[in-house]
N, C-alpha and C positions, 0 to 999 in steps of 0.2 A: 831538255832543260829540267833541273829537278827547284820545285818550290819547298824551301827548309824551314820547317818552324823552327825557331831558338823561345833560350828559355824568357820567360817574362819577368825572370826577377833571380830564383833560385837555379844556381849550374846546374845540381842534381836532376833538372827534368830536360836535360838534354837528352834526347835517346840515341844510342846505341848506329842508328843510321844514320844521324848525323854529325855525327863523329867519323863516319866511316867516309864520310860526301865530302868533309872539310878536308880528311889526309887526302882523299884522289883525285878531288874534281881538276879537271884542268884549267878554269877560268871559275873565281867566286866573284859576283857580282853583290855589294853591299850597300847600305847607304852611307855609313864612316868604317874608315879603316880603322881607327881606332878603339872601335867597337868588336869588331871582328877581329884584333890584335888579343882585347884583353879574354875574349870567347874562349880564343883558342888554346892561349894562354892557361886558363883556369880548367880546359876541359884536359887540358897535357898533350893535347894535337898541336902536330908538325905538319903547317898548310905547305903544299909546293907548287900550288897550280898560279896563274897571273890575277892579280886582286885589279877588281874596278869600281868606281861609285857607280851606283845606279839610284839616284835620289830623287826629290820631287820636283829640282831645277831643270835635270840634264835627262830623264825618264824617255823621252820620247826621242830623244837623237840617238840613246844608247842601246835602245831597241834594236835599234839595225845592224848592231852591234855584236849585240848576242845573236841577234839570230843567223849572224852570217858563224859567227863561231859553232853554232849546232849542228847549222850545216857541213862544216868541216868536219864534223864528227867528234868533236871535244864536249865533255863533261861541263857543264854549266850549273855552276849550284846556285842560287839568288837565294839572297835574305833579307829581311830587314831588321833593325837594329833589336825589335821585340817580338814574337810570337810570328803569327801567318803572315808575310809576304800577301801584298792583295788587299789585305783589309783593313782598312782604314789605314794602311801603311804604303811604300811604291810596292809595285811589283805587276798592276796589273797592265800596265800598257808591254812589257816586255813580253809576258806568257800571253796577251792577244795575237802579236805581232806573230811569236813561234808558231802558236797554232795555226792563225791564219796563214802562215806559211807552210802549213801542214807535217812539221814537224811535231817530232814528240813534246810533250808536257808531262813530267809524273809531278808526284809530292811527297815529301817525308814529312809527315805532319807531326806536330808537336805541341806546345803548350798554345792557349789562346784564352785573350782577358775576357772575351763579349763570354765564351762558355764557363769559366773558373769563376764569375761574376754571378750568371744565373744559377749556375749551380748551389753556388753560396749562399745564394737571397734567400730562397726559402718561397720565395714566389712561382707562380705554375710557371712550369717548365717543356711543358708538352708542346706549347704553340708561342712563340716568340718571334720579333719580330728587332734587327739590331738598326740603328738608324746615327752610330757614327758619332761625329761632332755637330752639333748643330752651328749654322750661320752666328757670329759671333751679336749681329747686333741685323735693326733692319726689317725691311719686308718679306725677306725671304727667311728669319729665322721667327718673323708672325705668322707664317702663311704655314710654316711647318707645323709649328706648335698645334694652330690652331684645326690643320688636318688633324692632327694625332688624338683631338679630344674625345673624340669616340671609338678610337682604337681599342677591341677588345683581347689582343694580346697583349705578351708582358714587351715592357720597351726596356732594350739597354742602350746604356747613350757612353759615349765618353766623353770627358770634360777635363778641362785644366785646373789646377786647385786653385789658381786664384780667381776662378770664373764660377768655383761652383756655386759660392750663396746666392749671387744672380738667378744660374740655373735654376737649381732649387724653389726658387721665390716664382720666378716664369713657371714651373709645372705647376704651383701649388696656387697661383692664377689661372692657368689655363686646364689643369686636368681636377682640381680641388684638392683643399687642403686636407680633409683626411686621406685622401690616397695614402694605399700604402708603398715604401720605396726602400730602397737599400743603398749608402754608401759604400763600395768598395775600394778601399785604400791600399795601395802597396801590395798586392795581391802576389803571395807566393815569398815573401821577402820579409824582412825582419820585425822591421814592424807593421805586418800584414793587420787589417783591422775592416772589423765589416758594422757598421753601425745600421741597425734598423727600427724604420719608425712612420711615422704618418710626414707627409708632403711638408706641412707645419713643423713636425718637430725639426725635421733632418735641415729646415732653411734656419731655423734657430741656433741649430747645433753650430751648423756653418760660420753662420753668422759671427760666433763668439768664441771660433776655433780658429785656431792660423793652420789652413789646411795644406799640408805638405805630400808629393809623390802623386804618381799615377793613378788616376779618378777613374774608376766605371761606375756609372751611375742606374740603375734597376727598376723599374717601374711598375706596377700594379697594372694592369691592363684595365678600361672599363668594365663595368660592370654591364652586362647581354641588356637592352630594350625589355621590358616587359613585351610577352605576345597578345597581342587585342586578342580580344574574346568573338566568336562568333556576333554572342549574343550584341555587343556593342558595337555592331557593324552593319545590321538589318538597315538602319536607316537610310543608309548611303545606296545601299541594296534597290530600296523602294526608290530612289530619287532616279537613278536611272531608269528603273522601271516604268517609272512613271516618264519618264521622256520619249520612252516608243520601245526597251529594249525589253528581250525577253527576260524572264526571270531569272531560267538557265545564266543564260549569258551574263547577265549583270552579277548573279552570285559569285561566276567564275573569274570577274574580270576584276572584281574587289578583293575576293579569295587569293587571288595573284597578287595584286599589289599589296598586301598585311599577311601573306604567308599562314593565312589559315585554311582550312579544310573547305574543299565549294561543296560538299555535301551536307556537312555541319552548318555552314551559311546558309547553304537554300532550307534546310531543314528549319534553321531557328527563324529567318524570313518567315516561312507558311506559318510558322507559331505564334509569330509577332501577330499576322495579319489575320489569324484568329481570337487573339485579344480582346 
């Protein structure tokens, strides 16, 4: 089974091997055919294999589906209607089911929002962390938020545009209003737009905008804990000390729990206690 990125906005970033998956494959698996009409339509490919949904209703009946067609040896291409198949789109109960049936999986990988997003923002990029659409309302989309407040990677979220000034408002309560964040709008598409700004500005902006098209939303990661200092840690040092433990040990065992140096600790201890 091959997993096909299509494009996210713009035909031009169809590549070259998917184009070549859409004329042979012997079975395309989509979530609308109508989608996959005007694709193919626009890329000037002539599909000939059996088209099927594979969506978020019928995902898990159609599994068995495909994977009985891979076993027959036919060309399986899956897509979904934008970018990676799998993410945050259908596709992954199909490609479980294949592998766990220990048939092949590849991919023709292609355009995708969560990376064209980060790329865009301008925020660190090295260590990120994507986390989808959040719970629309509720305890489960408090308890996520409220995980995330010390997240020190960057977060990308995606959001509907008529949900985003909510969103917005929620990070800029739960992570603070100067955070920095990035809207991205319509990415790769006409009116492609990347607004950035502090937690506060971007729920303002929202607010007094009629936001239209496909939302990734970018987030500033926390900011790293200050490291305690040795020297502000002697006392905890002596308090076990003083309960029977040796000095070694107690340096090592506080040194462990604040991630500082137990040589540095024991050292500024005997300093302390020459004071």
């Amino acid at each position: 089974m091959i997993l096909g990125g299509t494009p996210i906005g713009n035909l031009g970033d169809a590549t070259d091997r998917l184009k070549q998956y859409l004329a042979t494959a012997d079975v395309i698996a989509v979530e609308d055919t109508r989608t996959l009409r005007r694709l193919a339509s626009g890329l000037g490919v002539h599909t000939r294999g059996r088209v099927i949904t594979n969506h978020d209703h019928n995902e898990s009946a159609r599994s068995a589906q495909i994977v009985e067609a891979v076993e027959a040896g036919q060309m399986v291409l899956l897509m979904s209607d934008a970018g990676m198949p799998t993410v945050s789109d259908p596709g992954y109960a199909a490609a479980q089911a294949v592998a766990e049936a220990e048939l092949p999986v590849t991919v023709a990988p292609g355009p995708s929002a969560v990376l064209s997003a980060l790329a865009v923002s301008g925020l660190p990029s090295g260590r990120f962390t994507f986390e989808g659409f959040l719970a629309r309302k509720g305890s489960d989309r408090t308890r996520r938020l409220k995980s995330l407040e010390t997240e020190e990677r960057t977060m990308v979220f995606y959001e509907s545009p008529h949900r985003t000034a909510a969103t917005l408002g929620d990070f800029a309560q739960y992570f603070g209003e100067d955070r920095r964040a990035v809207v991205c709008r319509e990415l790769t598409k006409l009116h492609e737009e990347v607004i950035r700004g502090t937690l506060a500005e971007l729920r303002q902006w929202a607010q007094n905008t009629q936001v239209r098209g496909e939302i990734a939303l970018v987030v500033a990661g926390a900011p790293a804990p200050e490291a305690e200092s040795a020297e502000n840690l002697t006392e905890q040092v002596q308090e076990l000390v003083d309960g029977g433990m040796r000095l070694k040990q107690a340096a090592g065992e506080i040194a462990e729990r604040f991630g500082v140096s137990k040589r540095e600790l024991y050292e500024a201890t005997l300093a302390a206690r020459e004071e």
